[in-house]
C-alpha positions, 0 to 999 in steps of 0.5 A, a space after each residue: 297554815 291558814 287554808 280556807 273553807 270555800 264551801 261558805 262562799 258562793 262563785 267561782 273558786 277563785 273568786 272564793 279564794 279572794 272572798 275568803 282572803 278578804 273575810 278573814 282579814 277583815 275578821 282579824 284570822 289573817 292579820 297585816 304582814 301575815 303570809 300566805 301559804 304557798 300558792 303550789 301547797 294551797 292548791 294541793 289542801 284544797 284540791 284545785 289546779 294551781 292556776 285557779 290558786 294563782 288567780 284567787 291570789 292575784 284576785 285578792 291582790 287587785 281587791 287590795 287585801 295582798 300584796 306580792 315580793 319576790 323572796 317573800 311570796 305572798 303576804 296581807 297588805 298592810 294599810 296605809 296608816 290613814 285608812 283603816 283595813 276595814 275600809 279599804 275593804 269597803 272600797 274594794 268590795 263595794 260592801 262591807 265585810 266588817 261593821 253591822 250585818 245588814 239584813 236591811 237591804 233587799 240586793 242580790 249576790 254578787 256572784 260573778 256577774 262581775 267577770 261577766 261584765 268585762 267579759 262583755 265588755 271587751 266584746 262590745 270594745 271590739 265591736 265596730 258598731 258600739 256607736 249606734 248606741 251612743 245615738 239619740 235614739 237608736 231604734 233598731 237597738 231599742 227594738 232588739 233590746 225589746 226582744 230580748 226582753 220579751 224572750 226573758 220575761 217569755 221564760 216565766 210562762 207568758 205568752 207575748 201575743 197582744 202585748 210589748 216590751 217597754 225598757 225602763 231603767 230598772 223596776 223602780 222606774 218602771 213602777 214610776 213609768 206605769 203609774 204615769 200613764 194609768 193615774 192623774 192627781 187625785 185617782 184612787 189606787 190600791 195596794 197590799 196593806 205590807 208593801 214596798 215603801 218607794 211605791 208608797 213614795 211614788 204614788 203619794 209624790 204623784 197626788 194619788 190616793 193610797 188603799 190598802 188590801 189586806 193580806 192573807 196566807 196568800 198575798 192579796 185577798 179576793 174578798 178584801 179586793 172586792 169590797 174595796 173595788 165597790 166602795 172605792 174609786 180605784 181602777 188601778 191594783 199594785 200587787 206583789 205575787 212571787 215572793 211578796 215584799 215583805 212577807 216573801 208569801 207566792 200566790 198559788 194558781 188559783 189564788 192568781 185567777 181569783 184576782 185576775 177574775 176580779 180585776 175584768 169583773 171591776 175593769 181593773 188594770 193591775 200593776 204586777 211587780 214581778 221583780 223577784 220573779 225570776 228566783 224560783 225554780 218553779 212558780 205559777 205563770 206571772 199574773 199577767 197571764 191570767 189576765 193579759 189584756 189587764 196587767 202591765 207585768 213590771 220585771 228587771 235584771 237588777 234582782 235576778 242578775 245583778 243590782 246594779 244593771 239598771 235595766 227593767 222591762 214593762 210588758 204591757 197590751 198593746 193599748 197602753 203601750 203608746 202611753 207607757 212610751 210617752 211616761 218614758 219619754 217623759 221621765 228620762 227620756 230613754 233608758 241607757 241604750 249601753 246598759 240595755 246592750 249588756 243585759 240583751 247580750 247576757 240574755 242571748 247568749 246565756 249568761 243571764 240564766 246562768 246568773 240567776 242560777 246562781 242567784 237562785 242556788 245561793 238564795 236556797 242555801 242561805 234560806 237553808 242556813 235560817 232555817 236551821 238556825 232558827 228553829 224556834 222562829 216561825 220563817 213565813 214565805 218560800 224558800 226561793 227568795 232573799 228575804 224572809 219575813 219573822 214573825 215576834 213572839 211575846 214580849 217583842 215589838 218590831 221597833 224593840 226587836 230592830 234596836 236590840 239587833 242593831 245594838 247587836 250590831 245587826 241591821 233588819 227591818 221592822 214590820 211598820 216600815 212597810 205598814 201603808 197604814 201607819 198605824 198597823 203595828 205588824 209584830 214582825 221584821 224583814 231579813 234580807 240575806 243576800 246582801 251580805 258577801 260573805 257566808 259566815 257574816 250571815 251565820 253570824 248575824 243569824 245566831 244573834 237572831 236566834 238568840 234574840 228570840 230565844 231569849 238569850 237577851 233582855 226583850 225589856 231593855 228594848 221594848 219600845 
């Protein structure tokens, strides 16, 4: 009789229950016509209330997986004859949970932001002020959606003196939004030698020009910084401090004042990305409260809540925020007032924290699970984020080490992709992996890591 192993998935139980149903069927352990057990004997095995069984059960029904008959009971859907198992999977899952592991794409868990979600939703279909935000411009929504803002990004450490919230549709855009109102064609700007690969694209659509600084044990190096503040033009730094992309590296608090130091010293505005922010128990203040009158702190709930809540905050001085209002304005005008209503209320009434609770709960043990399966690999970074940064030991090349795990039906990514010089070659690659639903696709794709750089393959085969 089949009977889950919930500790690999994340979530409430009976969204465990349906993560499992799919996985198996998707593996092959459950296969099309197959019965489930009982709902009444599940619920004994595994020592829940029947309820949360039956709600797993029908939860699996809604995502397509079972089907129901009375005098049959509960069974594994069979597909219709032109649609594979494994997409309609895909279709009602939104990931895969068959096909190539992806450690390439740096998403957070799904956790159960989706029952949050129509848990406000049917609030706000009940509320009889749901039209001011279909407005052109509702101002006094803006403004509470502001606070909010402010109030989330206050539990980071930084103090809201002198300084606005500017909403933006996502981090992503926020980034857009900021080089717009500090640049023109043709500025200078500074950013980690590894980094974020949209900000390269943003920044070279926008006609500036790209130096790197280089990286250390700690993120961004104060000497290399300072060298590059008296032989260049640039009056702008993009940086990274939490969980730095790609490397996963923190800034310690001293290492944030020394940049900060040096930002008022060459009158620097500092761009900090602090997407991934919200992921660690325990961190240093945001770099903005180092140097508050000099960093617009970029933030958004789709790294911490859920990825496809599109809503970002900009918390800025109060000297840049006309500026920032106009790059908005120009950009998209204003960000979906709807979108910011639903994070706001996340925010106010503790959803959001416990969101990324989860968030953070989950990053740990799957950051755990790599650990311990990749013992003979150096993992840079902390142990807070989703993503990891790995090191090759000889003879690997990151472009070798990616195809020889894609041919192993494993997707990372390669140092170079993130190299704003394109010639550095860092001997190295990403993993991501939060993106993947279910616990045991990520053990999966973590063994045939671990066997990659264990030897258990031919490096020359994929030596690029």
């Amino acid at each position: 009789m089949w009977c889950p192993d919930l500790s690999r998935h994340a979530g409430p139980a009976y969204c465990a229950i349906a993560d499992a149903v799919g996985a198996a069927v998707a593996s092959g352990r459950l296969a099309p016509g197959d019965r489930l057990p009982p709902q009444r004997d599940l619920a004994y095995r595994l020592g829940l209330s029947l309820n949360t069984v039956t709600r797993g059960y029908a939860e699996a029904i809604r995502r397509g997986y079972l089907d129901g008959a009375v005098g049959r009971g509960t069974y594994v859907r069979t597909p219709p004859a032109d649609r594979p198992a494994a997409e309609g999977a895909r279709a009602a899952l939104t990931r895969p949970v068959a096909g190539p592991i992806d450690f390439a794409n740096n998403l957070p868990f799904r956790g159960s932001a989706a029952d949050a979600l129509a848990r406000t939703l049917a609030g706000l279909a009940a509320d009889t002020a749901l039209g001011a935000l279909l407005d052109h411009k509702p101002d006094v929504a803006l403004d509470r959606h502001a606070e909010a803002g402010r109030r989330w990004i206050a539990t980071l450490g930084l103090d809201g003196s002198g300084r606005r919230v500017v909403l933006t549709s996502g981090a992503q855009h926020g980034l857009l939004v900021t080089l717009l109102a500090l640049t023109r064609p043709g500025d200078a700007i500074l950013v980690e030698e590894l980094t974020y690969p949209p900000l390269l694209a943003i920044a070279r659509r926008l006609g500036l020009h790209v130096f790197p600084v280089a990286l250390d044990g700690e993120g961004v190096a104060p000497a290399a910084l300072d060298e590059l503040c008296r032989t260049t033009a640039a009056r702008v730094l993009c940086c990274t401090p939490t969980l730095q992309t790609p490397t996963a590296v923190t800034m310690g608090a001293e290492r944030r004042r020394a940049i900060a130091d040096l930002a008022e010293r060459h009158r620097l505005t500092v761009v900090e990305d602090d997407v991934f922010g919200f992921l660690p128990a325990a961190r240093p203040a945001p770099l903005a409260a180092y140097a508050p009158d000099r960093t617009v702190l970029v933030a958004s709930t789709s790294k911490s809540l859920a990825p496809g809540l599109r809503v970002g905050y900009l918390h800025a001085p109060e000297r840049l925020e006309a500026a920032l209002r106009s790059a908005v304005a120009l950009s998209s005008w204003m960000p979906p007032p709807l979108m910011a209503e639903v994070a706001t209320r996340w925010i106010e009434d503790g959803t959001a924290e416990r969101l990324n609770a989860e968030q953070r709960a989950e990053a740990r043990h799957r950051r755990e699970m790599a650990r311990a399966m990749l013992a003979g690999g150096v993992l840079a970074g902390s142990p807070d984020g989703f993503h990891l940064w790995l090191p090759l030991p000889d003879p690997w090349s990151p472009d070798g080490f990616e195809a020889a795990a894609r041919r192993l039906g494993v997707e990372v990514r390669g140092g170079p992709r993130f190299a704003v010089d394109a010639r550095a070659r860092p001997a190295a690659v990403r993993l991501c992996l939060s993106h993947e639903i279910d616990r045991e696709r990520v053990e999966i794709g973590l063994r045939t890591i671990a066997r990659l750089l264990d030897g258990g393959y031919d490096a020359d085969a994929f030596l690029v």
